[in-house]
NUTI-469266 format. One record per residue (C-alpha): residue number from 1; residue in three letters; chain; x, y, z. Coordinates in steps of 0.001 Angstrom, whole numbers, padded with zeros to 6 digits. Each point is the difference from the previous one (the first is absolute). Layout:
NUM; ala; A; X; Y; Z
...
//
This chain:
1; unk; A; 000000; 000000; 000000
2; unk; A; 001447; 003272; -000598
3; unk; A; 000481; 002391; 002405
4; unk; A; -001477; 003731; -001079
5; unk; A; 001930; 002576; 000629
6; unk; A; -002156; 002453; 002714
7; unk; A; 000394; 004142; -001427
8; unk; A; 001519; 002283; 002034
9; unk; A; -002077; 001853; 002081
10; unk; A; 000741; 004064; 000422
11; unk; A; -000163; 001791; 002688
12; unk; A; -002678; 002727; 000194
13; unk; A; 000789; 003876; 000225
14; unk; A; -000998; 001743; 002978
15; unk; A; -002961; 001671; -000406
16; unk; A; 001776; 003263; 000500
17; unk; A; 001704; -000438; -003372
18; unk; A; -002944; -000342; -001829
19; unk; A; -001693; 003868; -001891
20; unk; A; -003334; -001452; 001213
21; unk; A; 001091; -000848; 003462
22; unk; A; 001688; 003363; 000590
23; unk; A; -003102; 001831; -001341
24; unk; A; -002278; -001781; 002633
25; unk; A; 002099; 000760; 003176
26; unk; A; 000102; 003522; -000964
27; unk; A; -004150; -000028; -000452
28; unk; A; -000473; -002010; 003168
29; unk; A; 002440; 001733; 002401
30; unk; A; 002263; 003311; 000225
31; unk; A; 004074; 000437; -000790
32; unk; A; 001760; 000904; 002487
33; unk; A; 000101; 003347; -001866
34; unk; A; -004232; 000078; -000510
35; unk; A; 000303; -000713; 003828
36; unk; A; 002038; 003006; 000926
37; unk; A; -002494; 002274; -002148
38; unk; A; -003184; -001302; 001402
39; unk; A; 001497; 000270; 003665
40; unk; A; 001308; 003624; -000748
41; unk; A; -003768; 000722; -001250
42; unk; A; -001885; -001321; 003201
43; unk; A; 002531; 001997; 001921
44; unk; A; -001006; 003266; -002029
45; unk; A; -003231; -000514; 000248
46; unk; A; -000418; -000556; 003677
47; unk; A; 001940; 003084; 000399
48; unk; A; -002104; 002110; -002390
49; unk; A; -002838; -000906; 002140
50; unk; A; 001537; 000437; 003044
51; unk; A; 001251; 003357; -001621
52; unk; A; -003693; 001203; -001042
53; unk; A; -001647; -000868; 003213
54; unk; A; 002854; 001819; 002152
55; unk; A; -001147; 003505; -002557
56; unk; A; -003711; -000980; 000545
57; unk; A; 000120; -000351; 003519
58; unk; A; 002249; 003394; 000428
59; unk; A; -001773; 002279; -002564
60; unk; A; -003787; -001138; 000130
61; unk; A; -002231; 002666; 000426
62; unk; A; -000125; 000943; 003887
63; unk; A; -003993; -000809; -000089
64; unk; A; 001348; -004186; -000152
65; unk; A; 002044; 001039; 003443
66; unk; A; -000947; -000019; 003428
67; unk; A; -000249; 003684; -000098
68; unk; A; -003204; -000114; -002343
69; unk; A; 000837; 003471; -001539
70; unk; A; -000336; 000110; -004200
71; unk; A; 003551; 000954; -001749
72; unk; A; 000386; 004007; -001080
73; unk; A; 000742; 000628; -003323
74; unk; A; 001317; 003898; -000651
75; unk; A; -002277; 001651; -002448
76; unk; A; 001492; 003625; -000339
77; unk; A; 001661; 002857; 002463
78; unk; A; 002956; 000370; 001604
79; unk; A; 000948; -003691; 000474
80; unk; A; 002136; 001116; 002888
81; unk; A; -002515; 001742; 001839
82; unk; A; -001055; -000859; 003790
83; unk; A; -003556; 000841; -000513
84; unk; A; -002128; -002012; -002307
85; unk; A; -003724; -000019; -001939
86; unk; A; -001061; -003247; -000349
87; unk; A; -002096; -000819; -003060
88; unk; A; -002971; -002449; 000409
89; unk; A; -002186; -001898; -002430
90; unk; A; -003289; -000795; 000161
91; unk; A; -001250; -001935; -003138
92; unk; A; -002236; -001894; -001559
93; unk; A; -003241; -001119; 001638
94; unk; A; -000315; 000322; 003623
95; unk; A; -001192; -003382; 001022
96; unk; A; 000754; -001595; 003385
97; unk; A; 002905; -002141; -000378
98; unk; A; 001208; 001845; -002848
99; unk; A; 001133; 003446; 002165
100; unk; A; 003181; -002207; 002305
101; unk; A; 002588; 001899; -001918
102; unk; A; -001889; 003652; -000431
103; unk; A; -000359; -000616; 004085
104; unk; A; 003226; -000942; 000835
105; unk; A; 001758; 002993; -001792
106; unk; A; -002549; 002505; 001911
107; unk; A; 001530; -002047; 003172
108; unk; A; 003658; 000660; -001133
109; unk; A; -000353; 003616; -000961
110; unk; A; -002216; 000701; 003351
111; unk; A; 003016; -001580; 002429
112; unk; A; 002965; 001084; -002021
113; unk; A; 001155; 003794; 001714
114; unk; A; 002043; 000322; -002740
115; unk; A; -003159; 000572; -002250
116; unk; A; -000768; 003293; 000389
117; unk; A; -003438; 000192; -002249
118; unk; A; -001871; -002654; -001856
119; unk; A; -001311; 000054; -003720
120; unk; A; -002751; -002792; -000833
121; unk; A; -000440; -000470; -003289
122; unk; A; -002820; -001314; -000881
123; unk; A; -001411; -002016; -003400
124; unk; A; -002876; -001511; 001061
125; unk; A; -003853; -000497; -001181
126; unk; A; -000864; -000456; 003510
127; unk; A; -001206; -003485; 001629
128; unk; A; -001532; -001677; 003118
129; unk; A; -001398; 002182; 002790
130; unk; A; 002291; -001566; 002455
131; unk; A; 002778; -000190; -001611
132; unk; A; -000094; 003766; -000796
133; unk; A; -000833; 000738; 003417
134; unk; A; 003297; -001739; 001142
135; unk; A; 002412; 002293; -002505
136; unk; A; -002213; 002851; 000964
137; unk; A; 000939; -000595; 003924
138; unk; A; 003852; -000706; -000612
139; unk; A; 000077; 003125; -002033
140; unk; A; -001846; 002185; 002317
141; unk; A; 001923; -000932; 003443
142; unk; A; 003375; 000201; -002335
143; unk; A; -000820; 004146; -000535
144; unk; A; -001427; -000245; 004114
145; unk; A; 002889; -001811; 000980
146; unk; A; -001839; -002173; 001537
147; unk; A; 001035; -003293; -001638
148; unk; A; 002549; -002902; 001697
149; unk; A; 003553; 001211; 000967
150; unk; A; -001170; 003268; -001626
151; unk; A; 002199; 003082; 001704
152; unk; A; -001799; 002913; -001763
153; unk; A; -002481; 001337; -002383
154; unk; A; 001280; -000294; -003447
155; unk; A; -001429; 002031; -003003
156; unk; A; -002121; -002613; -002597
157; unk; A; 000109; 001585; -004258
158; unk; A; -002460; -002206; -001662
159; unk; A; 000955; -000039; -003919
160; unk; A; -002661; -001566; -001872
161; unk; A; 001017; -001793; -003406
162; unk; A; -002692; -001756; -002642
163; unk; A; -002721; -000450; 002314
164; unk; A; -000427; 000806; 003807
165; unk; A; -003641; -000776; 000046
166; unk; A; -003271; -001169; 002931
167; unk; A; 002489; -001789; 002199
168; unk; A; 003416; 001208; -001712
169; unk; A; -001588; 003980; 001201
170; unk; A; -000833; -001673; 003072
171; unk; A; 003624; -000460; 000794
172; unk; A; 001129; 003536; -001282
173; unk; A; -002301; 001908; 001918
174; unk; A; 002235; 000006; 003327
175; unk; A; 003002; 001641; -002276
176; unk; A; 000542; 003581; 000907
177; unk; A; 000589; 000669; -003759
178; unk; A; -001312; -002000; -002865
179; unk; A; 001924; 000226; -003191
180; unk; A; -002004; -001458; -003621
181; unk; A; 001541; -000623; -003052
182; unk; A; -001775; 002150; -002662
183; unk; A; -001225; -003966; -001358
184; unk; A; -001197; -001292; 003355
185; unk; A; -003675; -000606; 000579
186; unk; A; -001012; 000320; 003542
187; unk; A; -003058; 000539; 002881
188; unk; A; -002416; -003047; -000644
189; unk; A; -001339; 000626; 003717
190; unk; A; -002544; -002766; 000198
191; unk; A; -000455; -003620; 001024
192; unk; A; -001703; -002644; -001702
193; unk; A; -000824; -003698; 000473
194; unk; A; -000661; -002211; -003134
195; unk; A; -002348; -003254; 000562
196; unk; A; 000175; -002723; -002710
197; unk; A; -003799; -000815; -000718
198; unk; A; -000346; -003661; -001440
199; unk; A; -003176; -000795; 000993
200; unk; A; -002273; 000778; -003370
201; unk; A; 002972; -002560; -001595
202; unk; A; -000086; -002777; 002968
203; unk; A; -004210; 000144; -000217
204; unk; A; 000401; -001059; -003924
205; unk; A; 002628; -002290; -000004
206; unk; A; -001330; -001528; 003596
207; unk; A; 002686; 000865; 002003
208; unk; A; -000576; 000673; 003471
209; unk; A; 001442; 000598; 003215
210; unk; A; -001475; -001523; 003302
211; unk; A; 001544; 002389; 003356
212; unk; A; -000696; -000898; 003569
213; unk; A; 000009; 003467; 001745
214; unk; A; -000835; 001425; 003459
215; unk; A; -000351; 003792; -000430
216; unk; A; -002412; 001910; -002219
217; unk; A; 003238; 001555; -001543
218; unk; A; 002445; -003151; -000633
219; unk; A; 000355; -002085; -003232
220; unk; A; -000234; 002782; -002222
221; unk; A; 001041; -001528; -003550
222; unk; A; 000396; 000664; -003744
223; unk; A; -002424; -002850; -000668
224; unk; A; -003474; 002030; 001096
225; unk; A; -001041; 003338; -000260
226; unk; A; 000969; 002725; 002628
227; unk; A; -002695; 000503; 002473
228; unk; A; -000833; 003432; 001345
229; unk; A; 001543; -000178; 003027
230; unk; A; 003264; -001536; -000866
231; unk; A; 000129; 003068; -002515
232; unk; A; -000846; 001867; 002815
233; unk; A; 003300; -001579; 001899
234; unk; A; 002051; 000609; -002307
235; unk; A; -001122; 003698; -000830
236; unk; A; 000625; 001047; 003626
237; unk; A; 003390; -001717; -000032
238; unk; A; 000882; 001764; -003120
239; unk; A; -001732; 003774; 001521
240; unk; A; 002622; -000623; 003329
241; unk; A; 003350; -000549; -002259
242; unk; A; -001098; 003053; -002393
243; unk; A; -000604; 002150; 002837
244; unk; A; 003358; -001335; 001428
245; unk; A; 001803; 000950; -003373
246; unk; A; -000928; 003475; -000510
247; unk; A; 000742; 000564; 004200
248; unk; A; 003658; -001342; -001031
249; unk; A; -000092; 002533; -003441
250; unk; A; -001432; 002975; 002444
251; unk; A; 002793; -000681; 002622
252; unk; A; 002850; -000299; -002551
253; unk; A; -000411; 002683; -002342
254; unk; A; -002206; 002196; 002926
255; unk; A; 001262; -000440; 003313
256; unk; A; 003925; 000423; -000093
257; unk; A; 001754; 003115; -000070
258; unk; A; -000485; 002534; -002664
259; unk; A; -003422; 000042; -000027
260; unk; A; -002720; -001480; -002136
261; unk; A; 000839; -001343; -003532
262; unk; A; -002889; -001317; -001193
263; unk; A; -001831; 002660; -002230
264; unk; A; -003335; -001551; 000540
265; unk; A; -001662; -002428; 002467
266; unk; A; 000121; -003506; -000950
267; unk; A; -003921; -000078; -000443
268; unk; A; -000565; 003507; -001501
269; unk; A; -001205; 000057; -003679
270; unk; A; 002896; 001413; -002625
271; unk; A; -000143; 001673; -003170
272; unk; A; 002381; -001486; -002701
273; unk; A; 000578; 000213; -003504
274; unk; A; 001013; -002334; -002669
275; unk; A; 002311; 001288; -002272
276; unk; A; -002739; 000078; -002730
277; unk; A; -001614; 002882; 002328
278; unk; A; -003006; -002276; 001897
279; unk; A; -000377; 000831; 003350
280; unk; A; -000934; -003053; 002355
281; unk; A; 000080; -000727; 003859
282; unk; A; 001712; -001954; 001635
283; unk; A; 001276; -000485; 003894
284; unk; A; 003684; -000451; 001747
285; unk; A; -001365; -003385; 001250
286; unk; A; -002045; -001453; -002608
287; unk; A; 002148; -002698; -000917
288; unk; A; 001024; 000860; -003078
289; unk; A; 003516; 001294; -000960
290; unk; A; 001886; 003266; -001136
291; unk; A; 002961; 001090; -001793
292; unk; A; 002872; 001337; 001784
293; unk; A; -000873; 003507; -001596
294; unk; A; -003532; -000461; 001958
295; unk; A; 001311; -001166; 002950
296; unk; A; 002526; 002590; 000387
297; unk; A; -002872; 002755; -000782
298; unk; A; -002587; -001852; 002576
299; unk; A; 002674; -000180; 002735
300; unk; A; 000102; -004133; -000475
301; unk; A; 004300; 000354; -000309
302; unk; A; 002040; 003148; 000340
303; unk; A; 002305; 000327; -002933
304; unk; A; 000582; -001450; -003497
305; unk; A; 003166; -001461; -000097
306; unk; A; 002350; -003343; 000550
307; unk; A; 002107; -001778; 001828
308; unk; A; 002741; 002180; 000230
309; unk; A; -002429; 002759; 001008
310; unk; A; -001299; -001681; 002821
311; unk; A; 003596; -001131; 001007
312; unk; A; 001237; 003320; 000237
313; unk; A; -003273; 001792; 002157
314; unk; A; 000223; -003124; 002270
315; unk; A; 003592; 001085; 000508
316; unk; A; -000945; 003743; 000850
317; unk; A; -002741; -001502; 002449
318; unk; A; 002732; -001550; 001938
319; unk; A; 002133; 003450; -000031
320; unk; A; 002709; -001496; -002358
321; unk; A; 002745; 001003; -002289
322; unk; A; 001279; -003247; -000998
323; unk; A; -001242; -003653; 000214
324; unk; A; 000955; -003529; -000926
325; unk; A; -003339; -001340; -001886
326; unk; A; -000885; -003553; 000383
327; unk; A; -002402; -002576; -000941
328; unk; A; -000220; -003647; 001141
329; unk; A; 000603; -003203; -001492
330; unk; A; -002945; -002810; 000170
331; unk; A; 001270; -002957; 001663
332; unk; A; 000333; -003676; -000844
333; unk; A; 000568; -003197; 001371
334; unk; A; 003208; -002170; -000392
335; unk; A; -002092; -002550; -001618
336; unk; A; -001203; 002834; -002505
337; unk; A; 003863; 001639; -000394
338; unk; A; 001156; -003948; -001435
339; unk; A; -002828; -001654; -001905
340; unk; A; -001807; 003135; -001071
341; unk; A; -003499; -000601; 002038
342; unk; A; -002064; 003354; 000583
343; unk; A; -002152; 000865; 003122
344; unk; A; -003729; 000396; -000996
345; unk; A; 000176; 003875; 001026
346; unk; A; 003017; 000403; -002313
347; unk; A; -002196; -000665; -002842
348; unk; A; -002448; 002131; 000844
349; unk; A; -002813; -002566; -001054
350; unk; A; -003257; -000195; 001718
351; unk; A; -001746; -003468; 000380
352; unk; A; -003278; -001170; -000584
353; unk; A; -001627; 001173; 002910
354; unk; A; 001745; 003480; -000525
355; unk; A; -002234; 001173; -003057
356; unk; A; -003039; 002155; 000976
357; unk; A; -003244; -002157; -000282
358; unk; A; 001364; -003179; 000873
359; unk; A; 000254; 000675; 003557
360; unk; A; -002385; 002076; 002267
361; unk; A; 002451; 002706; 001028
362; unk; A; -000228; 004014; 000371
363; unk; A; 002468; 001542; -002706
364; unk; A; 001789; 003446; -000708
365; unk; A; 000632; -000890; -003665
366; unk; A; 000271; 002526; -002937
367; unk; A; -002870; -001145; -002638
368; unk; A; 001655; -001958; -002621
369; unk; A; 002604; -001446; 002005
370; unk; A; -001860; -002756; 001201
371; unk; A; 002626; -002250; -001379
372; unk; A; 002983; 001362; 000790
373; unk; A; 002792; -001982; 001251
374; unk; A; -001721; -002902; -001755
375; unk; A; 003666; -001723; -002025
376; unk; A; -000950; -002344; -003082
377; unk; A; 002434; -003479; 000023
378; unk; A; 002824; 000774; -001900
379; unk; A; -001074; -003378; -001573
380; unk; A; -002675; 001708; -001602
381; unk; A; 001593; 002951; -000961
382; unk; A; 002507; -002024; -002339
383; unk; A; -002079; -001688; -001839
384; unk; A; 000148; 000388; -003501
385; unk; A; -003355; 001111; -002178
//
């Protein structure tokens, strides 16, 4: 038998020289050079962090701190002056949970004794009763000096801008001088309330509401027609704040130093005339609005002018040469500062419940702006036709 003669067998490369091989130890793990980089980059990183958080922590606005007190921001002046005018900004609607930041800069400017005099400006259509009533307070005790921490009396320059209107007025009329831009429509002095009334639409579709009530006066709803005497309710409700409101105008533009302002009583009947000649009558606190021109003439504001103006007679109020002007900054939260989320007053939006009509709530609104503040999604306002 003969004996075959076995082939050789070869050894096998190491994997390490084969292209292949080498290709899939550098896709499933690092060099030591692609491990040097990637170390060096986690390092970086953890000190950029480190590095923004240290800047965020130091130079946050002081209204994050312990302190609660906004951050200053110069506006104009001698930027080395001791005594200041601080600048505050009421805007938008004045709706309870919407006024934090117009409050809190009142509170600054009120315990500051650096601020010498106070100029509020104001770009409002008005709002809620209460919420009015709360700026109108702070304001007042500010020129008093009766507010917390307060050391003295300080001098309050209202200068209106677009509209200071109804509850926007309402805040103004503590000022010791109003300023109006010649565009500004002001006055509105009136409150309404606004009831949603559903119930000829709920009768023919079948939709009804079933209340369990004690108290002649309680379940008033949108889904049945007002009775007499809740109209009644809600007409001596509304009688009490309009009363209140023109006491506040009377007091403001009437009862401080200088004498009376107002040209007319609130109630009196006026002759005016349209610029095509037609006389008509109106009143100071019919709730309708004037133009700066008219309010200036009826004794509403005291001069035509802006903010500039009003900056400069706040500082001769205060018996000043020179100033450092300054305005405040509105606050936000860490949380806001590093993934860009905004408070609900910092949009200035009102909710649901907010609009006039859906709620059952007393209002010192200028007509028309019954949905101010109200923000469309963005979602909405991107869409292509």
């Amino acid at each position: 038998m003969a004996h075959e003669e076995i082939p050789s067998v070869q050894p096998i490369q190491p994997a390490d020289d084969f292209p292949v091989a080498r290709r899939m130890r550098s896709a499933n793990g690092p060099s030591g050079f692609q491990a040097v980089v990637g170390w060096m980059l986690r390092v970086v990183l953890v000190l950029s962090l480190l590095a923004n958080a240290y800047f965020i922590f130091k130079y946050m606005p002081a209204s994050t701190a312990s302190s609660g007190k906004l951050t200053e921001r110069f506006h104009s002046g001698n930027a080395n002056a001791a005594s200041k005018i601080a600048i505050v900004r009421i805007e938008g609607t004045i709706v309870e949970g919407l006024i934090s930041f117009a409050s809190q800069q009142i509170k600054d400017a009120a315990r500051d004794d650096d601020v010498k005099a106070v100029v509020v400006v104001v770009n409002s259509p008005g709002g809620t009763v209460t919420a009015s009533d709360q700026l109108w307070k702070q304001i007042k005790d500010l020129r008093d000096g009766k507010s917390e921490r307060q050391s003295f009396k300080k001098p309050v320059v209202v200068s209106m801008e677009s509209v200071a209107a109804s509850g926007g007025y309402y805040i103004a009329a503590p000022a010791e001088r109003i300023f109006a831009q010649p565009t500004t429509v002001t006055g509105s002095i009136g409150v309404y309330a606004s009831f949603l009334d559903l119930h000829e639409f709920a009768q023919k579709y079948g939709v009804t509401m079933n209340t369990i009530k004690k108290g002649e006066l309680k379940g008033g709803s949108m889904f049945h027609a007002m009775k007499p005497e809740e109209r009644r309710e809600w007409e001596d409700l509304l009688e009490h704040t309009y009363q209140r409101f023109m006491a506040i105008v009377k007091e403001g533009r009437d009862g401080q130093k200088g004498g009376p302002r107002l040209k007319y009583g609130l109630r009196d009947e006026i002759q005016l005339k349209s610029r095509e000649g037609e006389t008509f009558v109106r009143r100071l606190a019919d709730g309708g609005v004037f133009n700066a021109d008219q309010a200036r003439d009826l004794g509403l504001v005291d001069q035509i002018g802006y903010l500039e103006d009003a900056i400069q007679e706040s500082k001769k109020l205060a018996g000043l040469t020179e100033a450092r002007v300054v305005s405040y900054d509105r606050p936000f939260t860490l949380l806001g500062a590093l993934i860009g989320i905004r408070h609900r007053e910092a949009d200035g939006a009102l909710h649901l419940n907010d609009i006039p009509g859906v709620t059952r709530r007393l209002w010192l609104l200028t007509p028309g702006y019954e949905l101010s503040g109200i923000k469309v999604p963005q979602q909405f306002m991107d869409r292509q036709p």
